[in-house]
C-alpha positions in Angstrom: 24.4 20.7 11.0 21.9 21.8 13.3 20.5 18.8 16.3 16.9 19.2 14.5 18.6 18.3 11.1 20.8 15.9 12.7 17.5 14.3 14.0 15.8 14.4 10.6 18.3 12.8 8.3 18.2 9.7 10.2 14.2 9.2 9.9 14.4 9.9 6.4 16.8 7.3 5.9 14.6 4.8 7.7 11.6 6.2 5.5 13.9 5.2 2.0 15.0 1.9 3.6 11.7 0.9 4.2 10.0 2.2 0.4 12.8 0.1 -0.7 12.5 -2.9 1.4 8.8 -2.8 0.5 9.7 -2.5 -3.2 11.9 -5.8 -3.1 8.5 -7.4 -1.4 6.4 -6.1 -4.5 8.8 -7.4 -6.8 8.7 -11.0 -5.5 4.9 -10.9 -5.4 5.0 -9.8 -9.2 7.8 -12.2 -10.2 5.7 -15.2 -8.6 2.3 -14.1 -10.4 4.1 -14.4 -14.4 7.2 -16.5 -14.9 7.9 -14.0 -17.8 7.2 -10.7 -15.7 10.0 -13.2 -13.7 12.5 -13.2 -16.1 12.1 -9.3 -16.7 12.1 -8.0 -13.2 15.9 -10.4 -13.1 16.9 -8.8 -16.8 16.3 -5.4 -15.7 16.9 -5.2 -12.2 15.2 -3.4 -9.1 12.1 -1.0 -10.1 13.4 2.8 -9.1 9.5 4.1 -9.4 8.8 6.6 -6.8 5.9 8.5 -5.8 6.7 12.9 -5.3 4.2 13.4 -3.0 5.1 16.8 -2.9 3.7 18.0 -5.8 -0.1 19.0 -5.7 -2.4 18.0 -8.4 -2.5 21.3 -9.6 1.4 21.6 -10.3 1.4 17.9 -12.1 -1.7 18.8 -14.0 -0.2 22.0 -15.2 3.6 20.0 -15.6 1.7 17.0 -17.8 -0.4 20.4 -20.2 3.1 22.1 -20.7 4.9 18.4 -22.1 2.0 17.2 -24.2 3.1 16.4 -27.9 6.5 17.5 -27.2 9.9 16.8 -26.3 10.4 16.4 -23.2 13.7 19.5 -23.3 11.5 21.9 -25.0 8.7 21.1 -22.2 11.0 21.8 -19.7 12.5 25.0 -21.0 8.3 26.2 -21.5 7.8 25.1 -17.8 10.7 26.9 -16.3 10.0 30.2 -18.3 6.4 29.7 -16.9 7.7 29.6 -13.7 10.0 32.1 -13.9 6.9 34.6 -14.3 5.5 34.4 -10.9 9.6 34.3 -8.9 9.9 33.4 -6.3 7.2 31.5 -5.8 8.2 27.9 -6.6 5.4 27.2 -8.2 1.7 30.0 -9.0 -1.2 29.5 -7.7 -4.1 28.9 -10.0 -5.4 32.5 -9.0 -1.7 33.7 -10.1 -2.5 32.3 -13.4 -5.8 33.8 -13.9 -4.6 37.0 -13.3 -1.8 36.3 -16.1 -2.5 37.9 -19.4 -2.3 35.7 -22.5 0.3 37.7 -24.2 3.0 36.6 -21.5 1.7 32.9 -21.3 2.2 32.8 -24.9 5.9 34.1 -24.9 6.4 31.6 -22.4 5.8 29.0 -24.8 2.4 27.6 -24.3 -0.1 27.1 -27.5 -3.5 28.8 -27.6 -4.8 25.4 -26.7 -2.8 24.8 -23.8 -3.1 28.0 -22.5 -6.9 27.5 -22.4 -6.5 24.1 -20.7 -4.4 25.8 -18.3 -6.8 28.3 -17.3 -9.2 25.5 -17.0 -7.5 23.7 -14.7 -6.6 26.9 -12.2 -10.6 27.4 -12.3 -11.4 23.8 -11.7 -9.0 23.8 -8.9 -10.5 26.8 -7.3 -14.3 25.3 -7.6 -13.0 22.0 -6.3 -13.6 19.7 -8.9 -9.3 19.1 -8.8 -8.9 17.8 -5.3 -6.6 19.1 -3.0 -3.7 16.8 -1.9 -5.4 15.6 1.0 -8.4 14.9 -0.5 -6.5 12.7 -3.3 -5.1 10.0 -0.2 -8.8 9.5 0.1 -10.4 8.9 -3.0 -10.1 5.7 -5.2 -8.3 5.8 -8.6 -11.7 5.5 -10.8 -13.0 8.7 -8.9 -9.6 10.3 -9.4 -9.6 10.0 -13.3 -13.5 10.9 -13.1 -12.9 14.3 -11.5 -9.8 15.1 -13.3 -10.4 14.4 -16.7 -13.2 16.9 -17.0 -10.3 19.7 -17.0 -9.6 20.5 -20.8 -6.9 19.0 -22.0 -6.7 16.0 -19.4 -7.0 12.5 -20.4 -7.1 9.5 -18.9 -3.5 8.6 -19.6 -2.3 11.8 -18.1 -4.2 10.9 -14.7 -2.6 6.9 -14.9 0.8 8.9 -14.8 0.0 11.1 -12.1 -1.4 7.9 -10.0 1.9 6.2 -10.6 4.5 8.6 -10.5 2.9 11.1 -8.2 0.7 9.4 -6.0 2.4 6.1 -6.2 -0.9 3.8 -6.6 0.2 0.0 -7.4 -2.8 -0.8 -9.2 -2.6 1.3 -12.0 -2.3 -0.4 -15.9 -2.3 2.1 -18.5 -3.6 -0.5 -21.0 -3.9 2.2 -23.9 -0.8 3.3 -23.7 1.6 2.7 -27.0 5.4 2.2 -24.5 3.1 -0.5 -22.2 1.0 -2.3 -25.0 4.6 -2.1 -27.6 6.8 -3.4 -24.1 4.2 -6.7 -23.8 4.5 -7.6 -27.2 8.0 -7.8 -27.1 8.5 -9.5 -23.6 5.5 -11.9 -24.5 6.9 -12.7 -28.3 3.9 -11.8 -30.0 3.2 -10.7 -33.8 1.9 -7.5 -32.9 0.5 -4.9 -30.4 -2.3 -7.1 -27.8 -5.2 -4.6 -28.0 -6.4 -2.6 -24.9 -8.7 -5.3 -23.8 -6.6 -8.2 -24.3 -3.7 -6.1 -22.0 -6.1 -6.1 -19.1 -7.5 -9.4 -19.0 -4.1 -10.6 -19.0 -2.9 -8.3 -17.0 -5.3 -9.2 -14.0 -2.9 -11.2 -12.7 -0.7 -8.6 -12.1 -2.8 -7.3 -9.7 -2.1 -5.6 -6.8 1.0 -4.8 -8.8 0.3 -3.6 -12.3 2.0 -0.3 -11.9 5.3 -2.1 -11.4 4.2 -4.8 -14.3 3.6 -1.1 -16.6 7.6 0.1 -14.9 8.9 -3.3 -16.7 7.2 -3.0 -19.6 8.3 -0.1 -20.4 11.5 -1.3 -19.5 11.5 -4.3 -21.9 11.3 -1.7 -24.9 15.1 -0.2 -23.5 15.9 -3.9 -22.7 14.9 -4.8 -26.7 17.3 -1.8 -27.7 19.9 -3.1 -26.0 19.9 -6.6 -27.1 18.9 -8.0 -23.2 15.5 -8.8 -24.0 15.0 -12.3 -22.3 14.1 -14.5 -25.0 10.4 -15.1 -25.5 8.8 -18.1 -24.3 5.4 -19.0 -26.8 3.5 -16.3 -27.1 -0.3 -16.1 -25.0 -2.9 -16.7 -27.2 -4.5 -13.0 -26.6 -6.0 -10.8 -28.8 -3.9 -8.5 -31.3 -4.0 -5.0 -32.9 -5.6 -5.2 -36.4 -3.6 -3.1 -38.3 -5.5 -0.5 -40.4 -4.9 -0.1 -44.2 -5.8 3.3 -45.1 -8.6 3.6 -48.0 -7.2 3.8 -51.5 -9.3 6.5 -53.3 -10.4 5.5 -57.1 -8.9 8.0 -59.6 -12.5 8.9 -60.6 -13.3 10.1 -56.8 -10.2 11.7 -56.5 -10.6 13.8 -59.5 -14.1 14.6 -57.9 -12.9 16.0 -54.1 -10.3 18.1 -56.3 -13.1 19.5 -58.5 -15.3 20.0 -55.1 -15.7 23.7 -54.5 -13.6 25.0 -50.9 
């Protein structure tokens, strides 16, 4: 090992020591805000979240398009065959994927749709509307989720992730989210799913810390597999989930739509 590497090994041990030193902090503050978030942070242990600030927004963007409505091995064999198309570059560049023709995106693996919100996103990133890395340090999270969900194909939800996992932003709730909202109503003890709303007003007191809070909710879903689930202490009076009964049709008006013309 070289003196330079030598040098640089024990700075990024430091670096680690100190994300995790921080992260024991974070979890304290959390624990003291909800004496169930308490019990959950002890039950699952320390949060191993971690931002890859290595990645620009254009590489998650394009990561998040190639995994949405799949699973999560076939996304990763479409992603590496993507990949594979523009060796050895670790990664194109959206003009690299401009120039690729459709033919060879599609025996990649992408859908017609994706492929379109890819190519959306490479020209977005080229005019600027996707900020570069340094520009993302600078921006808040509402003007983050602003500018990139006007790339086709890019929700909300796909931006929360990319704030938590890539940027590492603490304040992030992803109230909408099914893993989150499912994760609450276990931990908490209620009947059903809280709605959106009712996950952020109670949630407000997670704050500066709801991206953990989100970590052990999730959590508590594995925990609840696994028979560890803390019991439930009563349940918050917050608001739940109506569940939706589909529409019955009468036979009379579904003899009609069949005898509708196409």
């Amino acid at each position: 090992m070289s003196t330079a590497a030598r040098g640089k090994a024990p700075a990024r041990d430091n670096m680690a020591a100190r994300r995790r030193a921080a992260m024991r902090r974070r979890e304290r503050a959390l624990a003291a805000r909800d004496p169930v978030m308490a019990r959950l942070i002890d039950a699952a242990g320390p949060c191993t979240m971690d931002a890859r600030l290595e990645r620009t927004p254009f590489e998650s963007l394009a990561s998040s398009i190639a995994h949405q409505q799949l699973n999560g091995v076939v996304a990763a064999r479409i992603l590496a065959r993507f990949v594979a198309l523009y060796a050895p570059a670790a990664f194109p560049e959206p003009a690299a994927v401009l120039a690729t023709d459709e033919a060879a995106l599609r025996a990649a693996g992408f859908s017609f749709a994706k492929i379109r919100a890819l190519r959306d996103l490479a020209e977005k990133t080229q005019s600027g509307v996707v900020p570069t890395s340094a520009e993302l340090v600078a921006l808040e999270d509402a003007h983050i989720i602003e500018r990139l969900t006007q790339v086709r194909g890019i929700g909300p939800w796909t931006v929360q992730m990319m704030l938590m996992f890539q940027l590492g932003r603490p304040s992030v709730l992803p109230i909408d989210d099914f893993g989150v909202r499912n994760g609450f109503r276990l931990a908490y003890g209620l009947k059903g799913l809280p709605t959106p709303r009712a996950l952020a007003e109670f949630g407000a007191r997670w704050h500066p810390h709801s991206s953990m809070a989100a970590w052990y909710l999730w959590r508590a879903v594995d925990l609840s597999r696994e028979g560890k689930l803390p019991r439930a202490p009563r349940a918050p009076r917050v608001a739940i989930q109506k569940q939706r009964v589909p529409a019955v049709k009468s036979r009379s008006r579904r003899l009609k739509s069949r005898l509708k013309p196409s």
